[in-house]
DRENKE-778258 format. One record per residue (C-alpha): chain; x, y, z. Coordinates in nm, 4 decimals. Layout:
// DRENKE-778258
<koldren chaine="A" xx="X" yy="Y" zz="Z"/>
...
//
This chain:
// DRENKE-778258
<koldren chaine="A" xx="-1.8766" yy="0.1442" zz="1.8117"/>
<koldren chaine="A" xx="-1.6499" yy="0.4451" zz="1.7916"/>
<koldren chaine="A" xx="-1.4520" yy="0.2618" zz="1.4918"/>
<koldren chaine="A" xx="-1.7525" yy="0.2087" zz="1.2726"/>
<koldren chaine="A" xx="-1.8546" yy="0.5847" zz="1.3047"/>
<koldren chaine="A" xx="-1.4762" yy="0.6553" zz="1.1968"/>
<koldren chaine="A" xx="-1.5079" yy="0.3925" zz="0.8897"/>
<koldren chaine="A" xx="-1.8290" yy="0.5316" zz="0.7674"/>
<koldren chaine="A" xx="-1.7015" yy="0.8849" zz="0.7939"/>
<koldren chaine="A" xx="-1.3741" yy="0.8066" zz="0.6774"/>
<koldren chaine="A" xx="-1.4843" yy="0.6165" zz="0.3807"/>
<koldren chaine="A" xx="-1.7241" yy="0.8224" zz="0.2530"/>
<koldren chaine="A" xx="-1.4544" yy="1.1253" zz="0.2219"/>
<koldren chaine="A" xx="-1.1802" yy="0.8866" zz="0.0863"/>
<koldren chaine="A" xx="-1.4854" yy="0.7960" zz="-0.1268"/>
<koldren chaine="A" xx="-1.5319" yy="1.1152" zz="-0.2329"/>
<koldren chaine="A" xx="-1.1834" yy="1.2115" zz="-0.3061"/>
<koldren chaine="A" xx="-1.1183" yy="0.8855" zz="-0.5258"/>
<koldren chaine="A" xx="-1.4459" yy="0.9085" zz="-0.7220"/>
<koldren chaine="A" xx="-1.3655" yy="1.2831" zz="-0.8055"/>
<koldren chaine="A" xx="-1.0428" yy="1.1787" zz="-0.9495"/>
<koldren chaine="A" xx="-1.1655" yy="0.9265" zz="-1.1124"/>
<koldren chaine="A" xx="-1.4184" yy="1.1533" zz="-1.2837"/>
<koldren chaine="A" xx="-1.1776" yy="1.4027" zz="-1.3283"/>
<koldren chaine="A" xx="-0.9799" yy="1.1552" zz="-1.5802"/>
<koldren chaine="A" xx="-1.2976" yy="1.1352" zz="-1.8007"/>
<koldren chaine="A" xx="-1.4748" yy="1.4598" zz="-1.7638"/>
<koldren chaine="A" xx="-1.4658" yy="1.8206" zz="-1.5596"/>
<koldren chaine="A" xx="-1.7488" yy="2.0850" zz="-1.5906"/>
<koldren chaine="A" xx="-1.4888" yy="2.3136" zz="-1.7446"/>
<koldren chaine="A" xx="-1.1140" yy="2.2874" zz="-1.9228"/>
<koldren chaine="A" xx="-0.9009" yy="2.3497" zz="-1.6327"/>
<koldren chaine="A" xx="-0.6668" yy="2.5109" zz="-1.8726"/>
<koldren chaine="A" xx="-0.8567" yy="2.7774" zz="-2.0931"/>
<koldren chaine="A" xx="-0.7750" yy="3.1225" zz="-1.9657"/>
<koldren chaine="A" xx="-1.1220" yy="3.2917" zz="-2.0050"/>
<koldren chaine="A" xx="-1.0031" yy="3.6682" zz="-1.9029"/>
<koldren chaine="A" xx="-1.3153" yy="3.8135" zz="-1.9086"/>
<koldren chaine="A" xx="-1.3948" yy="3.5754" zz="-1.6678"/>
<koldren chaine="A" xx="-1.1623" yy="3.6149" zz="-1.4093"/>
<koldren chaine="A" xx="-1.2190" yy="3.6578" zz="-1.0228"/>
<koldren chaine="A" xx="-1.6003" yy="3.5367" zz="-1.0410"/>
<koldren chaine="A" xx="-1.7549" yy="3.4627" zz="-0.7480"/>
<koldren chaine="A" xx="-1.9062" yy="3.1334" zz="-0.7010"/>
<koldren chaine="A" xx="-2.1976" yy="3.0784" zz="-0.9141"/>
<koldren chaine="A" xx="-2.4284" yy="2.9245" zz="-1.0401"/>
<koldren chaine="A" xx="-2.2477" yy="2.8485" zz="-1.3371"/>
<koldren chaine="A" xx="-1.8645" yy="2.8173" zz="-1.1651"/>
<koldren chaine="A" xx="-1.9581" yy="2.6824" zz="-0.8567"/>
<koldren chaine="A" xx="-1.6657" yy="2.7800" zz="-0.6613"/>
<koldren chaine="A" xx="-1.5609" yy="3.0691" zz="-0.9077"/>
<koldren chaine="A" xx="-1.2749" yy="3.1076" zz="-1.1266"/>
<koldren chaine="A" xx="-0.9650" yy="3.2194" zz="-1.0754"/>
<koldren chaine="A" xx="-0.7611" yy="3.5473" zz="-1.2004"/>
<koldren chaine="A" xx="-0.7060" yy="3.3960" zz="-1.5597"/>
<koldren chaine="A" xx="-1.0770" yy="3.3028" zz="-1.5553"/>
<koldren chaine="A" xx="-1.0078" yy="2.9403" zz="-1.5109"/>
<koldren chaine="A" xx="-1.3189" yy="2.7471" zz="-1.3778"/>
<koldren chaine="A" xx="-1.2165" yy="2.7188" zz="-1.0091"/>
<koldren chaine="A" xx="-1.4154" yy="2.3609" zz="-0.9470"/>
<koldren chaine="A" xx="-1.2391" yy="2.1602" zz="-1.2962"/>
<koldren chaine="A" xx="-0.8556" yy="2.2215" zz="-1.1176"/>
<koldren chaine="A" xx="-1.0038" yy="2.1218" zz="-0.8126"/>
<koldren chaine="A" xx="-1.0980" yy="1.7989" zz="-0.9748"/>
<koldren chaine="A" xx="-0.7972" yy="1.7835" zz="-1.1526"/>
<koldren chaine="A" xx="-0.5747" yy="1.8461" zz="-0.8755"/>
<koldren chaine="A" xx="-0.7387" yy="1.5655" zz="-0.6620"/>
<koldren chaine="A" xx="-0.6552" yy="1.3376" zz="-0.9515"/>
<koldren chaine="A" xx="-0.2928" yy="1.4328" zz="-0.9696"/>
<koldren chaine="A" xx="-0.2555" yy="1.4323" zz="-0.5865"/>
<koldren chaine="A" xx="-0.4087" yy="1.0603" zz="-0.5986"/>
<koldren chaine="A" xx="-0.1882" yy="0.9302" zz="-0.8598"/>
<koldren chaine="A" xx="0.1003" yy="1.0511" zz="-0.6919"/>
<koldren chaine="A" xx="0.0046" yy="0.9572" zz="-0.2926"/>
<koldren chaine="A" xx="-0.0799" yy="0.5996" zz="-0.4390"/>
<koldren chaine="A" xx="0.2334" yy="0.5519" zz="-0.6593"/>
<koldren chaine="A" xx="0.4093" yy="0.7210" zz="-0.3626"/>
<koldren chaine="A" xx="0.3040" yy="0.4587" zz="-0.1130"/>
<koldren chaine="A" xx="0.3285" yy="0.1779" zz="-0.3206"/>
<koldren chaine="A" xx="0.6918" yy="0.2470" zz="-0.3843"/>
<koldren chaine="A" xx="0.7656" yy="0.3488" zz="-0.0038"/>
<koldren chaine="A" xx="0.5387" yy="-0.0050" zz="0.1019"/>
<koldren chaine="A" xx="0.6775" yy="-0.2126" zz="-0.1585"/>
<koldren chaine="A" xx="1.0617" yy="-0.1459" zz="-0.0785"/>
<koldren chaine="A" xx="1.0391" yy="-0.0291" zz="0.3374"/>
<koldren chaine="A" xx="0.8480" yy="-0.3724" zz="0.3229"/>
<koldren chaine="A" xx="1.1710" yy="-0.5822" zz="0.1578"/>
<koldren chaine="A" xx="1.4272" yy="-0.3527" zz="0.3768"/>
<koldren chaine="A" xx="1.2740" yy="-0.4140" zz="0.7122"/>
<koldren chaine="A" xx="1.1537" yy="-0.7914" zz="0.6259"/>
<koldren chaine="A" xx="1.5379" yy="-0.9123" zz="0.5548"/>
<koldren chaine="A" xx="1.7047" yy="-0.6662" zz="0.8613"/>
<koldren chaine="A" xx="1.4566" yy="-0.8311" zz="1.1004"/>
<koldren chaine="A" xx="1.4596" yy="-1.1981" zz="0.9730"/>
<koldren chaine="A" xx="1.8550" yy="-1.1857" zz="0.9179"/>
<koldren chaine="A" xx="1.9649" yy="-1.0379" zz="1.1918"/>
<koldren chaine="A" xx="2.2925" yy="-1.0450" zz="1.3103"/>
<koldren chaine="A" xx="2.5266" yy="-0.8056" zz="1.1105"/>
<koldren chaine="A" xx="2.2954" yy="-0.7729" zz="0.7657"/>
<koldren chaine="A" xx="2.0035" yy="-0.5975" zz="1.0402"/>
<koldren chaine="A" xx="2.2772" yy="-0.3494" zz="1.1748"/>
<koldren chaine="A" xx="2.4210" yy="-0.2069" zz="0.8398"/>
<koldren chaine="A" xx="2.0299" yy="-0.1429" zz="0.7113"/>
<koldren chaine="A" xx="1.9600" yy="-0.0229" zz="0.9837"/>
<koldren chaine="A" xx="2.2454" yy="0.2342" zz="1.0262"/>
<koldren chaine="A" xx="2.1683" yy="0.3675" zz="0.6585"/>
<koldren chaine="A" xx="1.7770" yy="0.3615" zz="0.7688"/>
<koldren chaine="A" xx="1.8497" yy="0.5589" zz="1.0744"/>
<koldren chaine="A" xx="2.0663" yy="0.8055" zz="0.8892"/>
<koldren chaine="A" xx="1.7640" yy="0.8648" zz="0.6653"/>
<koldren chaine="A" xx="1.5286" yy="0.8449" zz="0.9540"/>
<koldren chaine="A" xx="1.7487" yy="1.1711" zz="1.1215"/>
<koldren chaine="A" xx="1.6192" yy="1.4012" zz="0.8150"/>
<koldren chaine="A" xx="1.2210" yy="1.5099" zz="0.8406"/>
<koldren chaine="A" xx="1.0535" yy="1.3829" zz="0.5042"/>
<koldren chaine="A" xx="0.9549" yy="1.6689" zz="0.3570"/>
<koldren chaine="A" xx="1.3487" yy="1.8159" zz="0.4154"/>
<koldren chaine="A" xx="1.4567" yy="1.4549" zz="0.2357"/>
<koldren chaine="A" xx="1.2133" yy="1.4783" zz="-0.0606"/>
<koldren chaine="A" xx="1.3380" yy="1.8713" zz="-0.1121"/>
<koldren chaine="A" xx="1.6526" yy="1.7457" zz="-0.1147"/>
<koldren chaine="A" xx="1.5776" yy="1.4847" zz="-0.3837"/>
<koldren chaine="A" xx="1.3587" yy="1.7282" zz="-0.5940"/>
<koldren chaine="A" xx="1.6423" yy="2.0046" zz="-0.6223"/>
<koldren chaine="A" xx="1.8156" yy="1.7246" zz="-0.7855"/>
<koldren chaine="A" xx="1.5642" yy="1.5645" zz="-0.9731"/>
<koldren chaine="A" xx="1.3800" yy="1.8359" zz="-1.0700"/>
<koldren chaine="A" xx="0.9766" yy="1.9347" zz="-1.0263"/>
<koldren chaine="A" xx="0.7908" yy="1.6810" zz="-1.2512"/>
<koldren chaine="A" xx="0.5328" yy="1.4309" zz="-1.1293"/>
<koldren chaine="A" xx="0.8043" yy="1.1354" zz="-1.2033"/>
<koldren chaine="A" xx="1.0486" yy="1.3207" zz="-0.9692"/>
<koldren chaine="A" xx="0.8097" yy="1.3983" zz="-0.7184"/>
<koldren chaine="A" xx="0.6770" yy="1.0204" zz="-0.6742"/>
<koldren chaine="A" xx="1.0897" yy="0.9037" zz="-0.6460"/>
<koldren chaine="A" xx="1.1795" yy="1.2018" zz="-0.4175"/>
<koldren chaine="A" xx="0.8558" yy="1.1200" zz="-0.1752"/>
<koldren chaine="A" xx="0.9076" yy="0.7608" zz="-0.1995"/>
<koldren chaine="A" xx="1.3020" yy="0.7676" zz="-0.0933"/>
<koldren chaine="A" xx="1.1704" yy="0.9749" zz="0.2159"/>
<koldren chaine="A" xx="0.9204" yy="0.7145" zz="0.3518"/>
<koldren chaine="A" xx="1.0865" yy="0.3775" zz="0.2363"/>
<koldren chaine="A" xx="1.2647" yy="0.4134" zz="0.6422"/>
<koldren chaine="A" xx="0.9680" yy="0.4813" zz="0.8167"/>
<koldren chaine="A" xx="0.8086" yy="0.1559" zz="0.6634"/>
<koldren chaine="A" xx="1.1267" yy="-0.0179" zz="0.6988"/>
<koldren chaine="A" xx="1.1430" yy="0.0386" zz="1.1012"/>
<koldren chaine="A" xx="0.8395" yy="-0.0778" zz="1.1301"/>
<koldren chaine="A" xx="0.8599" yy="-0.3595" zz="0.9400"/>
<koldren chaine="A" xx="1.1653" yy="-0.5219" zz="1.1209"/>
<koldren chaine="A" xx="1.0104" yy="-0.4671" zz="1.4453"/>
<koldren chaine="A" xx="0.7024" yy="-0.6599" zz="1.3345"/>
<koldren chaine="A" xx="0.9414" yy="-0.9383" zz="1.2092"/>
<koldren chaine="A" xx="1.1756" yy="-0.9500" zz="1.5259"/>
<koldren chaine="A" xx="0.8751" yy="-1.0341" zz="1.7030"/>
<koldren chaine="A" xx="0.7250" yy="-1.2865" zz="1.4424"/>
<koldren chaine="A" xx="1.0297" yy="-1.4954" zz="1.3671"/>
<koldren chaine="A" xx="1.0296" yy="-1.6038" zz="1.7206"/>
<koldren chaine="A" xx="0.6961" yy="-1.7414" zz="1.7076"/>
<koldren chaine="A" xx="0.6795" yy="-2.1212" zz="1.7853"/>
<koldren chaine="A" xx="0.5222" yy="-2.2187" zz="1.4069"/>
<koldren chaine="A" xx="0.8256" yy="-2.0067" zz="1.2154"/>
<koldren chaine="A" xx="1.0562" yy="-2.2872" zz="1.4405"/>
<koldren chaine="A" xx="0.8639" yy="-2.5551" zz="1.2826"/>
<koldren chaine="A" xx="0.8554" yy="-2.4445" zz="0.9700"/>
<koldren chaine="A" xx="1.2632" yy="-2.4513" zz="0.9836"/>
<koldren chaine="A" xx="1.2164" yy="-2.7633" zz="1.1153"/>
<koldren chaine="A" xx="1.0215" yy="-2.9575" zz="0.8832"/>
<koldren chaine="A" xx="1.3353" yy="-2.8205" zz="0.6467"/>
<koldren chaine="A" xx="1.1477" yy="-2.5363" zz="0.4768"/>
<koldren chaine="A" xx="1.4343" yy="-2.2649" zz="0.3810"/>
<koldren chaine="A" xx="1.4375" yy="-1.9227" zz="0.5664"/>
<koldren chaine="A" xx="1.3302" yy="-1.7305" zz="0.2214"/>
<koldren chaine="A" xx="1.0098" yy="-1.9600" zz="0.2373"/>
<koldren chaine="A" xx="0.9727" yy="-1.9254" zz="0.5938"/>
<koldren chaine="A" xx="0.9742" yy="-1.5356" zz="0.5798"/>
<koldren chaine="A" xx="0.7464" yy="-1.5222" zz="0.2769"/>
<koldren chaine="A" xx="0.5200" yy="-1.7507" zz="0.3604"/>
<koldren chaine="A" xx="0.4786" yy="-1.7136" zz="0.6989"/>
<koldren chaine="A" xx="0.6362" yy="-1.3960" zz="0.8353"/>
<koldren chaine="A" xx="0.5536" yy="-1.1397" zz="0.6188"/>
<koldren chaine="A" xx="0.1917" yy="-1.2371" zz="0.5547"/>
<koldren chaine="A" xx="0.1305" yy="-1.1533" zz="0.9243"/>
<koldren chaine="A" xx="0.3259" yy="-0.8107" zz="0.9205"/>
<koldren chaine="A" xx="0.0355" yy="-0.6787" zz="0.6788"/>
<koldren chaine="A" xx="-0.1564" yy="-0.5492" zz="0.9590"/>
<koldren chaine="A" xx="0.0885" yy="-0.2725" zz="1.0657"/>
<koldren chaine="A" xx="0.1615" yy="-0.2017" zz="0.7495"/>
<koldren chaine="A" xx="-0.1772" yy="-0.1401" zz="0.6006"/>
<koldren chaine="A" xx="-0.2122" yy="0.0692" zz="0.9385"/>
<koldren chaine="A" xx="0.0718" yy="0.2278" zz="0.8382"/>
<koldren chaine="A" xx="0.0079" yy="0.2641" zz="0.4832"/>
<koldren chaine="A" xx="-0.3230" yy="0.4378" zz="0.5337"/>
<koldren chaine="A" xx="-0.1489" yy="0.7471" zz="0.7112"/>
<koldren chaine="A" xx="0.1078" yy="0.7497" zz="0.5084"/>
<koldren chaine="A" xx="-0.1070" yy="0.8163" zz="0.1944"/>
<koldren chaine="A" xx="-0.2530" yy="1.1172" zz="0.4114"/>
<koldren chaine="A" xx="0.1185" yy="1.1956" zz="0.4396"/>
<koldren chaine="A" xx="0.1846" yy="1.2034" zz="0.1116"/>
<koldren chaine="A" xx="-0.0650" yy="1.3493" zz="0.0172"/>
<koldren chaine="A" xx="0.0244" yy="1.6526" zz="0.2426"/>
<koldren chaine="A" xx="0.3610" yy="1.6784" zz="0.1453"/>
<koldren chaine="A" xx="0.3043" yy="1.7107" zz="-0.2126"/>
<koldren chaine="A" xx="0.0812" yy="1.9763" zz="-0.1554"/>
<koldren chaine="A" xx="0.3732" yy="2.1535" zz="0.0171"/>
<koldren chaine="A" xx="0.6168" yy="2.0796" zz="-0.2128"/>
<koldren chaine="A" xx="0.3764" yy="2.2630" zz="-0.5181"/>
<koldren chaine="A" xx="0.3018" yy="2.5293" zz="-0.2959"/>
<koldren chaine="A" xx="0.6937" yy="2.5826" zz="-0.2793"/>
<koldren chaine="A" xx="0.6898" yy="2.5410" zz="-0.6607"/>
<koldren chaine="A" xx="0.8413" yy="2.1951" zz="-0.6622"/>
<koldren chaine="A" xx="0.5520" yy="2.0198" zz="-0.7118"/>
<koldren chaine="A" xx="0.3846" yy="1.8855" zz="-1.0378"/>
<koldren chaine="A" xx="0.4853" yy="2.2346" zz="-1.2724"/>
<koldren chaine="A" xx="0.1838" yy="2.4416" zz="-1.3547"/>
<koldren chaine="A" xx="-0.0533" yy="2.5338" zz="-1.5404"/>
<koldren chaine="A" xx="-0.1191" yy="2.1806" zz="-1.4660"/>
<koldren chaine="A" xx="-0.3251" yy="2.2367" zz="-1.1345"/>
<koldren chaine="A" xx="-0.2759" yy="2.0671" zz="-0.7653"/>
<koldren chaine="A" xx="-0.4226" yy="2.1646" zz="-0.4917"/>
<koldren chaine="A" xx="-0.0582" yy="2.3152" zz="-0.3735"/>
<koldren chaine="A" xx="-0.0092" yy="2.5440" zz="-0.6323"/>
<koldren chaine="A" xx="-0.3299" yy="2.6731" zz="-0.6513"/>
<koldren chaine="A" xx="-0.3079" yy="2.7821" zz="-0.2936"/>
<koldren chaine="A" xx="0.0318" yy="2.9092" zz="-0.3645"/>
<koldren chaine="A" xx="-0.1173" yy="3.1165" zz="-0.6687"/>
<koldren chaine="A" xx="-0.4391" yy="3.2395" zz="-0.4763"/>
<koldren chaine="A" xx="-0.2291" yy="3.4795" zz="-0.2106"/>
<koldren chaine="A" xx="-0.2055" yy="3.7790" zz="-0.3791"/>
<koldren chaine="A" xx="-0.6323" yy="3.7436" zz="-0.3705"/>
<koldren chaine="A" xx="-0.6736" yy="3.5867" zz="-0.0305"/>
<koldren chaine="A" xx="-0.8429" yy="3.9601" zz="0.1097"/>
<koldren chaine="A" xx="-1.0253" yy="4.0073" zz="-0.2760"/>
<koldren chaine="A" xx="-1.1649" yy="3.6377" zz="-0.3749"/>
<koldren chaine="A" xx="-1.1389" yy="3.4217" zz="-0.0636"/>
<koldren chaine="A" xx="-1.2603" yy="3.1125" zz="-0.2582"/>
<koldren chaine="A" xx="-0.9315" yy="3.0799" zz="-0.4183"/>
<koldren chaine="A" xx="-0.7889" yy="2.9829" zz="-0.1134"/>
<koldren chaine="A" xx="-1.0573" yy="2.8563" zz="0.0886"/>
<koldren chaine="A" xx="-1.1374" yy="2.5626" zz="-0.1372"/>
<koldren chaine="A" xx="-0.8182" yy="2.3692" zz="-0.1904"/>
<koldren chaine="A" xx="-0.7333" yy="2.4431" zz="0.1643"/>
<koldren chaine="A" xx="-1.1286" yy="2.2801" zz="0.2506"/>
<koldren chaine="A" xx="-1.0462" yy="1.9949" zz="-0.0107"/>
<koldren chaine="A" xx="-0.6812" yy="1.9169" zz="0.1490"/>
<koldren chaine="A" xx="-0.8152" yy="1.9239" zz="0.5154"/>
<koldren chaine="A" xx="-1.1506" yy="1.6791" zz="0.4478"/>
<koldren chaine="A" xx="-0.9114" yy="1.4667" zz="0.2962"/>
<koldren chaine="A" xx="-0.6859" yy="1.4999" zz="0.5944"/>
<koldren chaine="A" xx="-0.9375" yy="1.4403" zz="0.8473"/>
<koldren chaine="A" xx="-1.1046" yy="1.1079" zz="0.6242"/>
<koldren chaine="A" xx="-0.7656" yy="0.9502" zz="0.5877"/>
<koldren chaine="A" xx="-0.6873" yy="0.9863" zz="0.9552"/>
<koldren chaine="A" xx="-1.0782" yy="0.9028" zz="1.0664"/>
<koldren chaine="A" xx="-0.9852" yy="0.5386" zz="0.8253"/>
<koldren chaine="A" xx="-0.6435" yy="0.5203" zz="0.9717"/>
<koldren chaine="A" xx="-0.8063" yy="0.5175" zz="1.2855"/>
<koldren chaine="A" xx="-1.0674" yy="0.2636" zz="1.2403"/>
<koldren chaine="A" xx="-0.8181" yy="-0.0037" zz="1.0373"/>
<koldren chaine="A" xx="-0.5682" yy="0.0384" zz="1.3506"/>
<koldren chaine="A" xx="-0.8659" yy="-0.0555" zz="1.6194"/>
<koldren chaine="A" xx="-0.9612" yy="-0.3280" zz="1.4245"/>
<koldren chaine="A" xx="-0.6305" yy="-0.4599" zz="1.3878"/>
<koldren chaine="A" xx="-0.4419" yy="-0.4046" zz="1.6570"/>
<koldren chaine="A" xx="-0.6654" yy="-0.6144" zz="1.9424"/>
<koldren chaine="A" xx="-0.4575" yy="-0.3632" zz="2.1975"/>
<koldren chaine="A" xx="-0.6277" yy="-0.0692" zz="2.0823"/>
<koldren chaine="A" xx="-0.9815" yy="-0.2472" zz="2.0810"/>
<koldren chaine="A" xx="-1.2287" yy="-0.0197" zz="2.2800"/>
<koldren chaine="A" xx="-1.6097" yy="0.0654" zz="2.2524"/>
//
């Protein structure tokens, strides 16, 4: 089946991506910091194995740092955007009446603005630190979770056991948490999925633009943003946190795939 094939591919480069953060947090070949200057611009080597950069920075230890930091803030990103889009949508859909149009005026408004525009917005306020980044990114996706959410629970709450629930005198705060949001998880871990691909883009964007997590600390953003003036003289500069942001792309959207096949019975082919 076409959806395993996506899983296993998928999964392994999510794999990958998680357990080189994870590694990163303990140990990296190199300080990703220590300016080496009679080391810059190596090719890869044996010894750098994608080369260093033009302080002399081992090229591989920021990429392993930078997939840390982009993890840390796609996850915290998404859980803040899930956790809040989730309580939005799941009262505007369940309440109804005059409660759904006033959230969903504001959510709409928000909805109007491209993320990325929204979370630029937010950081020029803020200001570029990891903290900011995580609110500004999180504010920008909280109404994409929400609209999806509400539609999932317009749908639900007419359902004949959400009736009997009321019936048998269980309150409506029960009835939504115990029955109706339980079975809006499958659109939102659908949902969820891409979104941390999202993310994940976005804050590379923002550090290329220099709102991002401040160097030296390294994402894959800013070292792509720092790597132009050498694009014609050390290609590997920009060629492997452009590779590293694009597997990452293509594993998130390979699992997005295969969780939305398996969930959604509509989409079930092969």
């Amino acid at each position: 089946m076409k959806w395993r094939v996506n899983t296993m591919i998928g999964g392994a480069l999510i794999a990958l991506l998680l357990g080189t953060a994870a590694t990163a947090a303990f140990w990296t070949p190199f300080d990703p910091l220590r300016i080496n200057l009679k080391a810059r611009l190596q090719a890869p080597s044996a010894l750098h194995w994608f080369g260093t950069d033009e302080f002399g920075r081992d090229v591989l230890s920021r990429l392993m740092t930078g997939a840390a930091a982009s993890v840390v803030v796609a996850l915290a990103t998404v859980l803040i955007a899930v956790s809040i889009g989730v309580l939005v949508g799941g009262v505007a859909g369940y309440l109804r009446g005059w409660t759904d149009r006033v959230i969903m005026a504001v959510n709409d408004a928000l909805l109007a603005f491209p993320g990325i525009l929204l979370a630029l917005a937010v950081m020029i306020v803020i200001g570029a630190n990891k903290t900011g980044l995580v609110l500004a990114l999180g504010l920008a996706y909280i109404p994409s979770v929400a609209r999806v959410v509400r539609g999932t629970v317009l749908s639900i709450r007419e359902k004949e056991y959400i009736e009997a629930s009321r019936v048998i005198g269980n309150s409506e705060l029960y009835s939504m948490l115990r029955h109706v949001l339980p079975n809006a998880i499958a659109p939102v871990a659908v949902l969820a999925t891409s979104m941390f691909g999202w993310v994940l883009l976005a804050e590379s964007a923002l550090s290329f633009l220099g709102l991002g997590v401040p160097p030296p600390a390294p994402t894959w953003g800013n070292m792509l943003a720092a790597s132009r003036p050498y694009m014609e003289t050390a290609a590997w500069l920009s060629i492997a946190p452009g590779l590293c942001i694009a597997l990452t792309l293509l594993g998130i959207n390979l699992l997005g795939d295969s969780l939305r096949d398996r969930l959604d019975p509509r989409m079930a082919h092969g």
